[in-house]
N, C-alpha and C positions, 0 to 999 in steps of 0.2 A: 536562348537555344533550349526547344526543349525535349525530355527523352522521351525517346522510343519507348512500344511498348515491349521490342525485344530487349531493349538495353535495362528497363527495368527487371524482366525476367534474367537478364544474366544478372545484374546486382545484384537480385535475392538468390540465386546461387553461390555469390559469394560468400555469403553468411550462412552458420551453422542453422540446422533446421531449415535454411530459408527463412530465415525470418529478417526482412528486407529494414533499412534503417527507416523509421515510420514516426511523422508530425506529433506531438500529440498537443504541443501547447507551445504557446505563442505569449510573450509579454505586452500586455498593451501598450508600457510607456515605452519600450526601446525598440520593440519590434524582435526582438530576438528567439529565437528557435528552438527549442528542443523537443528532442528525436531521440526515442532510443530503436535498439537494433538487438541483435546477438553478434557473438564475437566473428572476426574475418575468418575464411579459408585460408589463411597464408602458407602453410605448411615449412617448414625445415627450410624447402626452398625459395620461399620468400615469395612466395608467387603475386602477384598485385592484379585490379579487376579496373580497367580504364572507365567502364560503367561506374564500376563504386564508388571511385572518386570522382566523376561527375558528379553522381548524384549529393556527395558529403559536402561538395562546393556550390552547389544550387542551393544547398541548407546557410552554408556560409554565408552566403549573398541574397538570402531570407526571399530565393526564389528568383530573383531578376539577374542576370548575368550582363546586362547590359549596362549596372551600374560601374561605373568605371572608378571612381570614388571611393566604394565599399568596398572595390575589387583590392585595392591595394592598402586597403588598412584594416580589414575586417580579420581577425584570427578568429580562428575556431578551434573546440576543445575536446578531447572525444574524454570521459571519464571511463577508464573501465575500472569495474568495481573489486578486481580480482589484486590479489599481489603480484609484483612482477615476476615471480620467480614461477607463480602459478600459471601468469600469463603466457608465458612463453614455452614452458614445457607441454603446454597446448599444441604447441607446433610439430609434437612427434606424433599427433595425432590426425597429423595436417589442417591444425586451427591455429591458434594463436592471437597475436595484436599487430594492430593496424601501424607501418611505419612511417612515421611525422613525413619523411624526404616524397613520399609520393603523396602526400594531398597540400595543395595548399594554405600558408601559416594555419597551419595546425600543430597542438601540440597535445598530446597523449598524456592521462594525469591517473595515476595508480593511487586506490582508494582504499586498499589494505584489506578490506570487508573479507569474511574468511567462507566456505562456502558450507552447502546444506547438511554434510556434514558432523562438521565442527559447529553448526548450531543446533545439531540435535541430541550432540554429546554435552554439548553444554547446559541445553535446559533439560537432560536427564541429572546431570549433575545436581542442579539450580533442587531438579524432584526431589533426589535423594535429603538434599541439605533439609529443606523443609516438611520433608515428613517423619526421618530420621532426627534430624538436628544434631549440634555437636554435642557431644558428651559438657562439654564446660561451654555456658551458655555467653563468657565471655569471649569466643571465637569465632561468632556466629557472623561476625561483618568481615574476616577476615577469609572464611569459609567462603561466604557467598561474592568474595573475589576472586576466589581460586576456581568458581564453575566457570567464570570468565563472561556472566550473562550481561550483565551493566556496560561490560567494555563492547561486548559486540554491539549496542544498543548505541552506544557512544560514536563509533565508528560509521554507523549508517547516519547520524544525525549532523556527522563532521561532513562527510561527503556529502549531503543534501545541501549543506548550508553555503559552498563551495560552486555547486551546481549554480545557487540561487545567486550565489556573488557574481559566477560571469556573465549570465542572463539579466540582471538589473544596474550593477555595476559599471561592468566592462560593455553590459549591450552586446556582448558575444554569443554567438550561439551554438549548442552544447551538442552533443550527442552521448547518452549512458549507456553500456551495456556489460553484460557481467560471459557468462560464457552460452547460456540458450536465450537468456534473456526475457527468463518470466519468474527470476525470482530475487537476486537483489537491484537488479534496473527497476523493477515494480517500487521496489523500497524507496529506491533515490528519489524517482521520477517523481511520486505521488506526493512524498514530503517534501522536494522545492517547490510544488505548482501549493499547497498548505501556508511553507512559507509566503511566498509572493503574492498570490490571489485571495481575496478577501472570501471571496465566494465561495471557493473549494472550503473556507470553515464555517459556513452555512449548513443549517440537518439539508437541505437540499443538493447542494451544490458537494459536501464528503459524501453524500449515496453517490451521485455523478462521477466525481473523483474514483470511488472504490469498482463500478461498476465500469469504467472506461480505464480506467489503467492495470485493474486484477482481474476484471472477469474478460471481458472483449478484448485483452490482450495477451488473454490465455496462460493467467496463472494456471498452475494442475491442481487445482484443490484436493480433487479424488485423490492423486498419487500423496501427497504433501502432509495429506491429513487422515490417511489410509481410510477411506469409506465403505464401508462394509467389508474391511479387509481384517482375516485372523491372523495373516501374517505379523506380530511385534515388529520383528526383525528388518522388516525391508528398508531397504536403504534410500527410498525416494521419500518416507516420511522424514518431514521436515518442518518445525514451527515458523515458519517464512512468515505467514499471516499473523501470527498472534505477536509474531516481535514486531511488526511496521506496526498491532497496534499500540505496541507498550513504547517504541518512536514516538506515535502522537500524544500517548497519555504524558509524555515527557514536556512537550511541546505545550499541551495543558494544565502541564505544574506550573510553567514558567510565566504563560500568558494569556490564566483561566476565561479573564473579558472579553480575549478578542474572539472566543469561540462561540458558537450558537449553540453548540451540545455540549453535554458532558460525559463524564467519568463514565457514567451510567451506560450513553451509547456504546462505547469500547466494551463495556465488560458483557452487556446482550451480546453484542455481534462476536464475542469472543468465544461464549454459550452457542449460541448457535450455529458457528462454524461447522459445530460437529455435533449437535440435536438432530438434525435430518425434519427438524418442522417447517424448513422453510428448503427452494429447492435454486436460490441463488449461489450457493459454492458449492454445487454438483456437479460432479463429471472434471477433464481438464480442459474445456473451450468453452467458448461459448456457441462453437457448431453443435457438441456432444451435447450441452446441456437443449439447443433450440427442437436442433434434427431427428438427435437420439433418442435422450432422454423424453423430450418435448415437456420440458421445463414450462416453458410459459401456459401449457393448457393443462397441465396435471400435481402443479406446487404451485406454492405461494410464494413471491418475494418478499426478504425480508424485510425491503423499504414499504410495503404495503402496509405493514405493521408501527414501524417505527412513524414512518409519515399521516398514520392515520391516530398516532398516540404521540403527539409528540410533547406534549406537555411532561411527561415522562422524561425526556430527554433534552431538554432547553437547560441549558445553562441561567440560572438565576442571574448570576452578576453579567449575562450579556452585552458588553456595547460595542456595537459594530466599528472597527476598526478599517479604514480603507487602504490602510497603506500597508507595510511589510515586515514581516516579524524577522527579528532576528537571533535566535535560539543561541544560549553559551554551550558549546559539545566537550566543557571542562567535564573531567571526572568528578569534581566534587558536588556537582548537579545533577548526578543523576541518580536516581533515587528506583528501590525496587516497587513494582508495582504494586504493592499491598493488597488496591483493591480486588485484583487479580487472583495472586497467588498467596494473599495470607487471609484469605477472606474465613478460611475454615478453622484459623486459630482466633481464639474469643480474645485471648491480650493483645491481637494485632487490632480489636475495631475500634474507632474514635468513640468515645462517651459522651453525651449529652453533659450542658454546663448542671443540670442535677444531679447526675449519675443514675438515670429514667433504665435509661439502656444501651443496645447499640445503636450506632444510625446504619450500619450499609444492611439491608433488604434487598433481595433480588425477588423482587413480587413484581413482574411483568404482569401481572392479571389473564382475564380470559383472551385466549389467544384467539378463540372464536367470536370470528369478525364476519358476520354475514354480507351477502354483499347487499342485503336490504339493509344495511345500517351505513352503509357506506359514508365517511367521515365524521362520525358519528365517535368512534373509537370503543373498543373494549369495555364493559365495566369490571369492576375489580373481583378478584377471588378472596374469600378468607383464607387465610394460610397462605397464599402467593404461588395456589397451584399454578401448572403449566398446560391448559386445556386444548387439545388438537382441535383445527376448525375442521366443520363439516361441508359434506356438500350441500350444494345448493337443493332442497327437499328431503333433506336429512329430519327425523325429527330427535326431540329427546332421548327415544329411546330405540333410535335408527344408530347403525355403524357410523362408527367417528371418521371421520379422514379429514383430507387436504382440498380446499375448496380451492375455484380459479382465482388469483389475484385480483383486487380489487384495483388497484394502479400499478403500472409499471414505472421505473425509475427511467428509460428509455424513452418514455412519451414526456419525461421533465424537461423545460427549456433551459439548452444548451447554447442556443445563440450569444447569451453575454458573461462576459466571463471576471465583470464587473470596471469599475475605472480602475483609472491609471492610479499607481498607486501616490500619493500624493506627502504621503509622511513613511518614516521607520519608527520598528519599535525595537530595541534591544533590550535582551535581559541583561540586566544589572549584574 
């Protein structure tokens, strides 16, 4: 049976924003589903949407309702990523969480994850410790407990790892959503499809990943990451982006081979988030960045850069791994992100076996990438300026700007999303 096009539109009116429970990835070997959404309309009074439970049982039944089989042993899982206490005092807002008794074997799984927030008090905290420091330098692990940055890190890598259990596992198919649903659902979402798919840890296949799960599904960047805003204060800035990518850098400690990029990618795209040289986390959608802004004909994507340099960002000890990682989300694993955030103290950088120097260098090179060199890539700068590209007929001693991309991450094939996964890998 399948829906309407009204009954789709009353589904997404159940959901805050509208924002309708939406595919994004599929397991090859079990066939299973996940979907994230924003949180239900339920209100105080309980209110339920006969549409939305169809459609959460069309997800269950991975789209065939005529399987008679599946019908009766299939569960499904909604994760919402909120505390329960959070969740539901959503209901005097008239939001709330979805109740188990109206969909079928479903069951509702609270992820503790704390919200924008309480992560922005934390990595102010996290600021203060490492610019400030303790007074007695033997405090300093004890401190950087009390910003609470590692546990929140921890937390989203638990919940991923959970998603990824009943998707491969149980073969059950999932649904995430947090309360609008573009900012720790992005987190879950993109770190199981990491776990499980070989592909998404490909430099091809994480631009794919970052650009379909935070841009076209409409993280805010502008709000999140205050873009040209003087406001300090506002309370939509949030490091949402920079913690999913201190998540993966996690993920990269644990299981540097199975990745095709490194450290190095994370901590550019970490720069550039908020350089304004490239015009891929502009605006908060990906309509404001095409329609608005007109993003694709007046800035560059950042993967233009990375994909056209990517020897810069391959993992040396690469071997493609096919099957599925499985992360420990113990406290005693996780580690702050150094390259990140202690990059500007000289005793936090690794020494060469002479004692030469440092090794970490953020020397991206000339960032002007004509589109006459096209794959060609950058040559390097002395000093590891950071050179804005021109336009096309710019000379030397022409006005700098932002030339049209040379490739879009969009025009990369999305058709495969690699094999079934065939082995596990667990950290030890």
């Amino acid at each position: 049976v399948n829906m309407s096009e009204s009954e789709i539109v009353e589904a997404a009116r159940f959901r805050s924003k509208h924002r309708l429970p939406s595919l994004t990835y599929r397991h090859a070997a079990t066939g299973a589903l996940l979907s994230r959404s924003s949180q239900p309309m339920v209100g105080v009074g309980g209110h339920r949407c006969l549409a939305d439970e169809k459609l959460l049982n069309l997800y269950r039944l991975r789209g065939d309702p005529n399987d008679t089989q599946l019908d009766t042993r299939a569960e499904f899982y909604i994760f919402d990523a909120r505390r329960f206490r959070a969740a539901t005092g959503n209901q005097i807002a008239g939001k709330g969480v979805e109740n188990e008794r109206h969909y079928h074997n479903t069951k509702v799984v609270f992820c503790n994850i704390e919200n924008i927030h309480a992560m922005r008090a934390s990595v102010n905290a996290l600021a203060d410790l490492l610019i400030l420091g303790p007074a007695d330098d033997t405090l300093f692990m004890s401190k950087l407990d009390e910003t609470g940055w590692l546990g929140h890190v921890r937390q989203v890598v638990d919940a991923s790892v959970q998603v990824a259990e009943k998707l491969a596992v149980e073969g059950a198919s999932v649904l995430v959503h947090c309360s609008d649903g573009w900012d720790r659902t992005a987190q879950m979402v993109s770190t199981a499809q990491l776990l499980l798919d070989p592909y998404f840890r490909t430099l091809e296949g994480f631009a794919v990943l970052v650009e379909k799960d935070w841009c076209q599904f409409g993280h805010k960047f502008h709000d999140r990451c205050g873009h040209g805003e003087s406001n300090y204060a506002n309370q939509d800035r949030s490091p949402i982006f920079v913690q999913w990518l201190d998540v993966v850098h996690q993920l990269l400690r644990q299981f540097p081979a199975c990745f095709e990029f490194s450290e190095e990618l994370l901590v550019f795209l970490a720069d550039h988030l908020f350089s304004g040289l490239f015009g891929t986390f502009f605006g908060n959608s990906d309509r404001l960045r095409k329609a608005e802004l007109e993003c694709p004909r007046a800035t560059v994507s950042v993967w233009t850069y990375v994909l056209n340099c990517r020897g810069r960002f391959v993992h040396p000890r690469y071997r493609p791994f096919d099957g599925i990682i499985w992360p420990s989300s113990s406290a005693r694993k996780m580690r702050l992100w150094e390259r990140y955030f202690l990059r500007w103290d000289p005793d936090s950088h690794p020494r060469t076996e002479s004692g030469a120097g440092p090794e970490w260098r953020d020397d991206y090179g000339a960032l002007g990438v004509g589109r006459e060199r096209r794959g060609s890539g950058p040559s390097p700068v002395a000093g590891g300026g950071l050179t804005p590209l021109r336009p096309r007929g710019a000379t030397d001693s022409g006005d700098a700007g932002i030339s049209r991309p040379l490739s879009n991450v969009t025009s990369l094939e999305r058709g495969s999303l690699g094999a079934p996964p065939a082995s596990t890998q667990r950290d030890a």
